[in-house]
Each structure stands twice: as structure tokens, then as C-alpha cells.
C-alpha positions as CSV (number, residue, x, y, z in Angstrom):
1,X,5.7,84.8,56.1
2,X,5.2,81.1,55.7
3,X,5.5,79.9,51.9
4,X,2.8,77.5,51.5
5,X,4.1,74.0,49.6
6,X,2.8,70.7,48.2
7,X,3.9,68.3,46.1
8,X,2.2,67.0,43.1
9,X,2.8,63.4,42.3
10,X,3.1,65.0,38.4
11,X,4.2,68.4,38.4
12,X,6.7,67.8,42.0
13,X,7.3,70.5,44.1
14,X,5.2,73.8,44.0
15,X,5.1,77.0,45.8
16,X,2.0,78.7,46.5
17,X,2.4,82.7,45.8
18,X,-1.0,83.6,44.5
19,X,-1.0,80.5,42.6
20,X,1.3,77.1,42.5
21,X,4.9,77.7,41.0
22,X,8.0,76.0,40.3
23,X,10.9,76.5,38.5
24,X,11.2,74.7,35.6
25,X,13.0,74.9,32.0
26,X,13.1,73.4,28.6
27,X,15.8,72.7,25.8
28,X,15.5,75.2,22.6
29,X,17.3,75.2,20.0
30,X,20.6,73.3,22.2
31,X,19.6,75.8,24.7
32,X,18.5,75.3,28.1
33,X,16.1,78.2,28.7
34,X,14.8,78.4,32.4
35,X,10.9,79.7,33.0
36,X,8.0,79.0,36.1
37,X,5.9,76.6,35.7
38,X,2.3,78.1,37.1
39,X,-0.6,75.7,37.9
40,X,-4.0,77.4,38.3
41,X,-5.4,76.5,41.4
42,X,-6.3,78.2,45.3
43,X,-5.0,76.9,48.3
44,X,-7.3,73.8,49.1
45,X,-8.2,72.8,45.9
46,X,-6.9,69.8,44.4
47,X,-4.5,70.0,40.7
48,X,-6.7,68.9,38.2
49,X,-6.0,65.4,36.5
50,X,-6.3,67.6,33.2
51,X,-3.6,69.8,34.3
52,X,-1.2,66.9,35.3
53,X,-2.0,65.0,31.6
54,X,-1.4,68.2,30.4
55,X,1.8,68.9,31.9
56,X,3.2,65.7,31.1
57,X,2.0,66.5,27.3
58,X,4.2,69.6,27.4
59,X,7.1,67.3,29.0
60,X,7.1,64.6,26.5
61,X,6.9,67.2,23.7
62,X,10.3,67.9,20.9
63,X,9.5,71.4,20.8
64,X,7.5,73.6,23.5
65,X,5.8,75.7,20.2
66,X,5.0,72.8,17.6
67,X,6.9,73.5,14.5
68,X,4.3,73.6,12.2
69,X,2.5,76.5,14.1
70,X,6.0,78.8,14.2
71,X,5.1,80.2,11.1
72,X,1.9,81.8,12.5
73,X,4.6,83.1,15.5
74,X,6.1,84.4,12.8
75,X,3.4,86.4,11.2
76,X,1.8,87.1,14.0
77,X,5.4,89.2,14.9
78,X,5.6,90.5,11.5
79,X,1.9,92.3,11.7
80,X,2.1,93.2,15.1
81,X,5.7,94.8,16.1
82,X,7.1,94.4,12.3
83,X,9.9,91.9,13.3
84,X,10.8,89.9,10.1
85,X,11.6,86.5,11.9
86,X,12.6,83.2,9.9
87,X,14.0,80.6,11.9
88,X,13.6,79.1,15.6
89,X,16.9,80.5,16.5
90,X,15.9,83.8,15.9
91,X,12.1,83.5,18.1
92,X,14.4,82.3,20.2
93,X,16.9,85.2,20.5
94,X,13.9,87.9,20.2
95,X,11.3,86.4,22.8
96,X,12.0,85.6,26.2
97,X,9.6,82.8,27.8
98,X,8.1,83.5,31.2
99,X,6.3,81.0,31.9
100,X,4.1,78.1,31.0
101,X,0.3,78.2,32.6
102,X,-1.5,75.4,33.2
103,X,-5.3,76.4,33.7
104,X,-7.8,74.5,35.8
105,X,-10.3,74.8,32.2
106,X,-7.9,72.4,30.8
107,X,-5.7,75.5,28.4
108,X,-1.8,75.4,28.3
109,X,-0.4,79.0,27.6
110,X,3.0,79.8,27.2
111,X,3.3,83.4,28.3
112,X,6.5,85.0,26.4
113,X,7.8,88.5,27.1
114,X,8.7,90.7,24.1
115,X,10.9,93.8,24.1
116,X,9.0,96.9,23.2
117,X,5.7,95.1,24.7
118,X,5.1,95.5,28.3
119,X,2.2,93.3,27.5
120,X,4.1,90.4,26.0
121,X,2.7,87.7,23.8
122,X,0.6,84.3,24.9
123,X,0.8,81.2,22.9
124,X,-2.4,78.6,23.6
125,X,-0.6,75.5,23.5
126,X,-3.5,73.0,24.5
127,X,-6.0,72.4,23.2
128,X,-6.2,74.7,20.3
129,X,-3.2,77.0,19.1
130,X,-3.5,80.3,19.4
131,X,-1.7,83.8,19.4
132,X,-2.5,86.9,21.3
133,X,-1.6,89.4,24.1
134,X,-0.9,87.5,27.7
135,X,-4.3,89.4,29.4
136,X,-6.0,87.2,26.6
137,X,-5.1,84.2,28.3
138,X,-4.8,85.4,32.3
């Protein structure tokens, strides 16, 4: 089977496997942590500009979770799996990011798994921040 490919003058390279994809990663705490990159959109319809601003957003940004939000990550992990988590480091070392989607209504969602969680954990990074289970935000 034929991978179908394009390349976004923003985002570069994608491959199309039930949506657009690329490999992508981002430094955390000195730590180069790998993840895919997913852009919502079908075969034959154009990459929004929204999701391109977006993704450049996301590039340009210190920290993928802004660090006055971690201590909702925080609490949110504390109520819901009783992990008592105080520093980036130790997110970090307990989370494992997926991937980061970039939806054609204009929402950024980092997707992280979580250990005893099949169901893993989605952080809305744009435009509002939230917390919740990944089928909130797929």
C-alpha cells in the first residue's frame, strides 16, 4: 500500500494514515522527548491556516505544558490516580507524551499516556487549558 504524503509549507512533511502525521519531538526538562505530531484533516482538504499558526505557537513555546497550569496537572493526578507529583521532572518521569493534535476547530491537545490508564490523559493546550481523559478531546 501506497503511503499518501504532502508537505506543509509549516508543519513539513506529513504522512497520511487516517490522518496527517510526522514525527516530531520537544526538549523537557534537558530532555529530548520524541512524539507524532497529528494534524486533523482528510485526504483533499487543505491544513487550516489556524492549525499552522497554531503549530508554530506550540514551536516557539519554553514549555509544551505552560508552567503556571502544571499545578492543575498536578492535582488533576492527585484526585484521579492519587500520584503525589511536585516538580516537572517528576510529570515528566510518570507521563509519557504521545502525541500533540492539532484540530481543524482550531484546539491543540497534547495526548499523554499514563501507566495504569489505558485511557491516558489529554491536555487542551489552545485555546483554553484543560484536563481530561484523551476520548474527551478525539
Amino acid at each position: 500500500m501506497v503511503m499518501k504524503t504532502t508537505t506543509n509549507k509549516i508543519f513539513g512533511q506529513l504522512i497520511y494514515d487516517f490522518q496527517w502525521e510526522k514525527q516530531d519531538s520537544v526538549l523537557i526538562c534537558g530532555k529530548e522527548i520524541p512524539f507524532k505530531t497529528i494534524v486533523e484533516a482528510f485526504p483533499g482538504e487543505s491544513i487550516t491556516e489556524l492549525q499552522e499558526k497554531n503549530y508554530q505557537k506550540i514551536k516557539d513555546m519554553k514549555n509544551l505544558v505552560d508552567d503556571e497550569y502544571l499545578p492543575n496537572v498536578y492535582n488533576y493526578l492527585k484526585k484521579n490516580y492519587g500520584r503525589i507529583i511536585s516538580t516537572k521532572k517528576d510529570l515528566y518521569n510518570y507521563v509519557e507524551l504521545q502525541s500533540v493534535l492539532y484540530k481543524q476547530n482550531g484546539k491543540v491537545v497534547a495526548l499523554f499516556s499514563i501507566p495504569e490508564d489505558e485511557l491516558g490523559v489529554g491536555i487542551e493546550l489552545i485555546p483554553v487549558f484543560s484536563i481530561g481523559v484523551q476520548d474527551l478531546y478525539l
